[in-house]
N, C-alpha and C positions, 0 to 999 in steps of 0.2 A: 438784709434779713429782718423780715418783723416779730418783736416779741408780742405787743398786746394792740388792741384797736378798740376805743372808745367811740361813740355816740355824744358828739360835740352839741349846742344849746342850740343850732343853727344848723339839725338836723347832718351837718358833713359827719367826718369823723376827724380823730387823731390818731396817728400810728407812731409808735416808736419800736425804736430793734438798733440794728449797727450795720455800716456800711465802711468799705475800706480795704484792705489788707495789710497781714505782715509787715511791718510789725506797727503800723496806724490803724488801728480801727476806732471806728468813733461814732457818738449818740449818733442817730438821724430820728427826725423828728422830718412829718408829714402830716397837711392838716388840706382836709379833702373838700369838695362840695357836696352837692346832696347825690351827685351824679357818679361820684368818685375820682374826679379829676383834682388833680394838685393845685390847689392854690399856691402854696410857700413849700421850701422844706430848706429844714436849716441842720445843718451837722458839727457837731459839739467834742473838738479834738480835744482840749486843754482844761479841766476841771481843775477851779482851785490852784493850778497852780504843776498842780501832781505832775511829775512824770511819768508814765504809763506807755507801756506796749496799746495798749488801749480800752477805752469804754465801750460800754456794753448796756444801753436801755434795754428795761427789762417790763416797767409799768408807769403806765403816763394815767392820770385822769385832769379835763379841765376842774380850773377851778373857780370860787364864787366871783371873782375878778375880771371873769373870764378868760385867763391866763392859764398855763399850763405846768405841772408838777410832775416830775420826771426819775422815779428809782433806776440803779441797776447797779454794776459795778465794774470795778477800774482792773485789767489783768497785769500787775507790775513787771519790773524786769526781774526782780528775784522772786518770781514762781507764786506769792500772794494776790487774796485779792480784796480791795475796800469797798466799802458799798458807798454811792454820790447819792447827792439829793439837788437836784437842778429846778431851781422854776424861774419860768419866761413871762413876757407878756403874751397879751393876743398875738402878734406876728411872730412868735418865735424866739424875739430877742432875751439874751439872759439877763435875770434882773438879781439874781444871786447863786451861788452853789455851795456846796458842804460835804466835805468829805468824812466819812466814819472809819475809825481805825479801832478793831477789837483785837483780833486776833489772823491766824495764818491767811485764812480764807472768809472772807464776808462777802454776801451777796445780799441785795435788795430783790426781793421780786413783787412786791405789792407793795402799794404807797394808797392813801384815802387821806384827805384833809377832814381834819374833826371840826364839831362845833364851835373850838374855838379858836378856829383859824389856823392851828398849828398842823399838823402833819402826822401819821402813824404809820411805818416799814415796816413789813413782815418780811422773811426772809431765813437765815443760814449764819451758824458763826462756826470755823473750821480751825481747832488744833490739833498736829499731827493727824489719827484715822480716823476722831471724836470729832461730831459734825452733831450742830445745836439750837434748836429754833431762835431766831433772835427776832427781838421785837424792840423799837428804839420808838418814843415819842419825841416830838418836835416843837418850838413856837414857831410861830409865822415866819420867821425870819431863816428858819433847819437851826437854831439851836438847839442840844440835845437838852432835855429836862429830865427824863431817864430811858434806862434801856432792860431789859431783862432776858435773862437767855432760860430756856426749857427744856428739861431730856433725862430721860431715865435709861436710854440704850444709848450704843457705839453711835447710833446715826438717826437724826430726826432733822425734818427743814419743814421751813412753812413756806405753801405756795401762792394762799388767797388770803385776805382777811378783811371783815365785816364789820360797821360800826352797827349798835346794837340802841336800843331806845333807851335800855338802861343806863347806856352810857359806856359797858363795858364792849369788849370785842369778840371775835370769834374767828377761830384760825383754823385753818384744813391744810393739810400738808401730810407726808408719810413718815413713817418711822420703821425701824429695825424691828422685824420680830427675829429674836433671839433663838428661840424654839427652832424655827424653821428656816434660819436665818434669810425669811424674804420682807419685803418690804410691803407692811400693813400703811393703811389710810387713818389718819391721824386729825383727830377735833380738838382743839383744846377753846375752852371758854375761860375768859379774865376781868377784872370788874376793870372799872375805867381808869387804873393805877397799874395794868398787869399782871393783879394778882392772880394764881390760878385760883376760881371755881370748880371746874371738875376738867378730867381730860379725859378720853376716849381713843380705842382703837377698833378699825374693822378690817377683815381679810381672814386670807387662810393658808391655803400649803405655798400660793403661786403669790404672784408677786402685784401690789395694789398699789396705782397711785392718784393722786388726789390732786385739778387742776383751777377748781370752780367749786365756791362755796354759795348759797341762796340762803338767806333767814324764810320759811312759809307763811301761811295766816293763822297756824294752828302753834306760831310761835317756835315749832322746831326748825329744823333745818333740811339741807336738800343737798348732797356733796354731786359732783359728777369728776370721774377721772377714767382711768381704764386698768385693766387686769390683763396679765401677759403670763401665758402658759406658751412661750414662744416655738414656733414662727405666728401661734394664734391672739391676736392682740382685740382685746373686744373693750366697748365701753361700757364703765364701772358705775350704776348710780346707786347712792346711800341715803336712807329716808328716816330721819331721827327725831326723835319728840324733844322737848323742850330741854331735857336735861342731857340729850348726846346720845340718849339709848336708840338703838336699835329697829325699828319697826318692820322695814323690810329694806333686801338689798335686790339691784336688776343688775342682767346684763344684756348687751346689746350687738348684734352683728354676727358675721359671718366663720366665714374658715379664711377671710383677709383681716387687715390689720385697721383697726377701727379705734380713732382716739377721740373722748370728751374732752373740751376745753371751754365749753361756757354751760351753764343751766340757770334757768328763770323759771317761777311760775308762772305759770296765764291765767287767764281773768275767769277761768270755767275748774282753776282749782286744777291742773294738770301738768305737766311740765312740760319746757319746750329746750332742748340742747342742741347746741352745735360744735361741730367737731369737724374730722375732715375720715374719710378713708382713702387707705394706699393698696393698692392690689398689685402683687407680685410679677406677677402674668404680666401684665403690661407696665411698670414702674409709674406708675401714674397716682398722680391724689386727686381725689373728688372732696367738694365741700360733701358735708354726712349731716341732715338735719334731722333729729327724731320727736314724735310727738307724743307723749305719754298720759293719759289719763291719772287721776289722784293716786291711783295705787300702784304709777311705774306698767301699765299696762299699756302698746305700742298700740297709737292709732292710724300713725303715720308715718313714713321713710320715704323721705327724699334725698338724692345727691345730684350734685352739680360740677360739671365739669368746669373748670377754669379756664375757660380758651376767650385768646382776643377773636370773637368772630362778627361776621356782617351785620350787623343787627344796629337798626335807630330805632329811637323810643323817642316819641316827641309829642308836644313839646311836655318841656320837666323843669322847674313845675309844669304840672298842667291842675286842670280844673273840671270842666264838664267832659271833655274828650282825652284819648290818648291815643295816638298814629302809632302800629308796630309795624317796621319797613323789613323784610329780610333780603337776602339775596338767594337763600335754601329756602326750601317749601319748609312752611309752618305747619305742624299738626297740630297744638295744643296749647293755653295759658294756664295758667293758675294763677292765684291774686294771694300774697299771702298780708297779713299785717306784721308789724311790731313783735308780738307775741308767738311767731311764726302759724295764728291761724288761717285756713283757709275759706277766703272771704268769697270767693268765684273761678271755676274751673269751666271750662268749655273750649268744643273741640273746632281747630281752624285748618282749612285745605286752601292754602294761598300763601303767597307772598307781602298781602296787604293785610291787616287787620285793625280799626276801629273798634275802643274799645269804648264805654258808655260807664264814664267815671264820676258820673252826677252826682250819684246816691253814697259818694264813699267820703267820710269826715275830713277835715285836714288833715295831715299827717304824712308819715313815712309808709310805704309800702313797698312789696317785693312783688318784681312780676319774670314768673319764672316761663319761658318761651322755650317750647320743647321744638327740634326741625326734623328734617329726616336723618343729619348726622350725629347730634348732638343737644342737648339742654344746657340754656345757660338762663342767668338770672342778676335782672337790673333793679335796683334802687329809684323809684318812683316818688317825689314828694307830689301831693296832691294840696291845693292853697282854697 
């Protein structure tokens, strides 16, 4: 199972989550090429020492070393859980680990390595019903130098968190609204010691949560998560100026069930997220890409089915050409970038397609290949 997926320096990516069962489960750690094939993948039963029912990655990002730093947490035999702190080198191998012990229930869910080399965990700290943002800072090594925990209701957790130019952070995660007792989307900002600057909440009657946090260029911020008036699940974005206020909220989707999990700006000032949709009707998830203008206004909707199907892309890298093979008729490509723009669309009746990749920069690209049963979508590095 994967929790998060990073964008490694060498264009692959990094995945972690946990693979196993009852009552062993354990890190897995996978590190891709640019095509998405497995290079390594290395699985991490034993943290520390701990004895555990098992770990649970939660969030990995490389780091300046080019090594890899790995959150999540341990589910013990008496019913608690700790949050670890694992970092590898380049192949996976561990190079140290750190276990945190607060309270009933601790969870890591965001790890970022700061300036100065040390480490900062956003996450969860749980006694008895009371559940509490926790934030622990790190040196190099996961020793803890401090920790601080946040919350004014029964229940608050932090899901992303942001290093900031000032030095301080910025955390998105939800909280308990009392009132209504459903669960609002939660900002809190800290200077680079923890302390709170201000904290914020958004939401309303239904219930809000918060997966992906963006800093803007106008210096505020960009949340994206989703809003569940169930069985209708749509995705949630919050667009806030510099101090956490308000500007404007979207929502996005259907009468299916539609989740945010990442948001970024693009280079034209708009936003690009990605998520997944699950339609009932048929039990199925499609990747959910949306493309938003500065004001949250949809330019674009795309989804992608996830099927291993017939399809070569060759060669990749590639450079002035790209060969698309199918075994199903091709109708159609789309070219997107990085930023999920679209760079070239154009319509194909055949099985062969030559594409004319002269004019496109270095870089990553997505080339989403529509056929007559299905769209699916490949990872292009152009050199």
């Amino acid at each position: 199972f994967c929790y998060d997926m990073q964008i490694t320096q060498d264009q692959g990516c990094i995945i972690t989550g946990y693979t196993g069962s009852y009552p062993a489960f354990k890190v897995l750690l996978i590190k891709t090429d640019v095509n998405g094939d497995a290079l390594w993948t290395q699985t991490y039963g034993v943290i520390s020492g701990v004895d555990t029912i098992g770990y649970f990655g939660k969030s990995v990002q490389q780091t300046s070393d080019g090594g890899y730093i790995v959150t999540g947490y341990t589910s013990n035999p008496d019913y608690t859980n700790d949050i670890f702190l694992l970092k590898t080198n380049a192949s996976g191998e561990i190079l140290w680990t750190k276990v945190y012990n607060k309270d009933e229930g601790d969870i890591g869910n965001a790890v970022r390595q700061t300036p100065d080399g040390g480490f900062i965990i956003a996450g969860k700290t749980s006694y008895m019903w009371f559940t509490y943002v926790y934030l622990i800072k790190t040196d190099a090594v996961g020793d803890t130098l401090w920790t601080r925990t946040y919350g004014d209701s029964e229940s608050q957790e932090a899901s992303d968190i942001q290093l900031l130019s000032d030095g301080g952070y910025v955390i998105s995660g939800h909280i308990l609204d009392e009132n209504y007792y459903t669960n609002d989307v939660y900002l809190l900002k800290t200077d680079a010691s923890g302390q709170i600057i201000w904290s914020k909440a958004f939401g309303g009657i239904y219930d809000e949560f918060s997966n992906s946090i963006c800093q803007t260029s106008d210096g505020g911020f960009v949340i994206v998560g989703q809003t569940v008036n169930y069985p209708i699940i749509n995705i949630y974005l919050v667009k806030t100026n510099l101090d956490g206020d308000t500007l404007w909220t979207r929502t996005y989707g259907g009468e299916e069930m539609e989740y945010g999990y990442s948001v970024n700006q693009t280079t034209d000032g708009g936003y690009i997220i990605g998520g997944y949709t699950f339609s009932q009707a048929t039990s199925m998830n499609k990747i959910y890409l949306v493309k938003t203008n500065g004001d949250g206004q949809t330019v674009g909707i795309d989804d992608y089915r996830s099927l291993s199907c017939p399809i070569t892309i060759s060669p990749n890298p590639a450079s002035s050409f790209v060969n698309i093979q199918s075994v199903l008729n091709m109708n159609g490509l789309k070219v997107y970038n990085h930023l999920g723009q679209i760079l070239a669309s154009t319509a194909i009746n055949g099985k062969f397609y030559r594409f004319d990749s002269s004019y496109l920069k270095a870089g990553m690209y997505f080339f989403s290949i529509e056929t007559d049963e299905y769209t699916v979508t490949r990872r292009i590095l152009i050199e």
